[in-house]
C-alpha positions as CSV (number, residue, x, y, z in Angstrom):
1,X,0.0,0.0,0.0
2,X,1.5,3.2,-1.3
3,X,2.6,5.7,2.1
4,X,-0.1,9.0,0.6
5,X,-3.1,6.4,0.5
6,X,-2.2,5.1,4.7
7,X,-1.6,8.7,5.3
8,X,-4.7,10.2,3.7
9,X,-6.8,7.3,5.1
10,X,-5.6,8.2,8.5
11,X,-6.0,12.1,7.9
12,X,-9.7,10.9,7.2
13,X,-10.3,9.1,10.3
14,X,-8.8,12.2,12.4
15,X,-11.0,14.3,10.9
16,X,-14.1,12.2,10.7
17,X,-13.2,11.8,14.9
18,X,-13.2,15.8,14.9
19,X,-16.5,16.1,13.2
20,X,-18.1,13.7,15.2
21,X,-16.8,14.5,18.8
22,X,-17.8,18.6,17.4
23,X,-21.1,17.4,16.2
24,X,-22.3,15.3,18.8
25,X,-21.5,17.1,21.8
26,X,-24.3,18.0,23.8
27,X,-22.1,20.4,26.6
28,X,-23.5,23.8,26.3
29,X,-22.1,26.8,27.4
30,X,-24.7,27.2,30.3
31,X,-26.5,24.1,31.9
32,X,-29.7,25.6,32.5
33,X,-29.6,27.1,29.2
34,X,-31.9,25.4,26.4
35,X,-30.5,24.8,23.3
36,X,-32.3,26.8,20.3
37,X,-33.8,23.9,18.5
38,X,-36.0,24.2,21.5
39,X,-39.0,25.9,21.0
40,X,-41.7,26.3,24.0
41,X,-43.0,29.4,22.7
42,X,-46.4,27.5,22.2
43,X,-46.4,25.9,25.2
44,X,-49.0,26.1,28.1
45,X,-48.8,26.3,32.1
46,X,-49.8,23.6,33.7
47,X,-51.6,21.8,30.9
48,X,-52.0,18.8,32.9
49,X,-52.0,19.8,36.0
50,X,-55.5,19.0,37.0
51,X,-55.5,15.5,35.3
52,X,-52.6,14.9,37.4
53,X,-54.1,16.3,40.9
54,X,-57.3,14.1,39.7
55,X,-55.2,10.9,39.4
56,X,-52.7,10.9,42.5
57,X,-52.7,11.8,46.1
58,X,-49.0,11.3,46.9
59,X,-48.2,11.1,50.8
60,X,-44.5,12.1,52.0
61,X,-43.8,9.0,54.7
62,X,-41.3,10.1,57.4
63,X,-38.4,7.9,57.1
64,X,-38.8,6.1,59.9
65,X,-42.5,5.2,59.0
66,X,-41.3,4.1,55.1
67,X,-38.5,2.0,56.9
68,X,-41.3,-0.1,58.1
69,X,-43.0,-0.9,54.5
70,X,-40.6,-2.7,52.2
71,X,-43.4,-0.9,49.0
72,X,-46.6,1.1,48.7
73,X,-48.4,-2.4,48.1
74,X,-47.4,-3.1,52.4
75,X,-48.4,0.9,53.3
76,X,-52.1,0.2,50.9
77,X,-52.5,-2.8,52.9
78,X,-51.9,-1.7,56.9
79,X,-54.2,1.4,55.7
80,X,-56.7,-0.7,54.5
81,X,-56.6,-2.6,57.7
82,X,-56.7,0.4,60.0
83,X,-59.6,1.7,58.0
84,X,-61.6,-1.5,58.4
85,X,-60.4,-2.0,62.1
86,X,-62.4,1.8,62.5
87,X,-65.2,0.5,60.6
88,X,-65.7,-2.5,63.0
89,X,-65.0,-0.2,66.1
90,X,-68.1,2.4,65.3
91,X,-70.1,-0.4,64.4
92,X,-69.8,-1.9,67.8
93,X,-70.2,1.2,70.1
């Protein structure tokens, strides 16, 4: 293999390296920053915000209390107990 054709084909790999690592970078300058392909002009508050307040009623355990549980399955079933177990107890009084 002639010495221009292994030099050439190595000068094309360096560069195709270059264009790629330029290319596909996704560091911008600023973090927090959104890049400009990003357009949110159009884009409404809180959309879904009542579908979501609709469809979840997230409770913050203490940690103490989640240590007990080892998933929300366990904490849905002691609440369903308790609840029953008041039930029972105003039925009887």
């Amino acid at each position: 293999m002639p010495t221009e054709a292994i030099e050439s084909d190595s000068l094309l790999r360096a560069l195709r390296r270059a264009t790629n690592a330029k290319t596909m970078s996704s560091n911008p300058k600023d973090p927090d920053e959104l890049r400009e392909e990003y357009d949110f002009s159009q884009g409404e508050v809180g959309r879904y915000a009542d579908r979501l307040a609709k469809g979840s009623n997230v409770v913050i355990l203490d940690p103490d209390v989640a240590a007990e549980f080892p998933d929300n399955k366990a904490v849905n079933k002691a609440l369903r107990a308790y609840l029953a177990s008041k039930k029972s107890d105003k039925g009887a009084a």
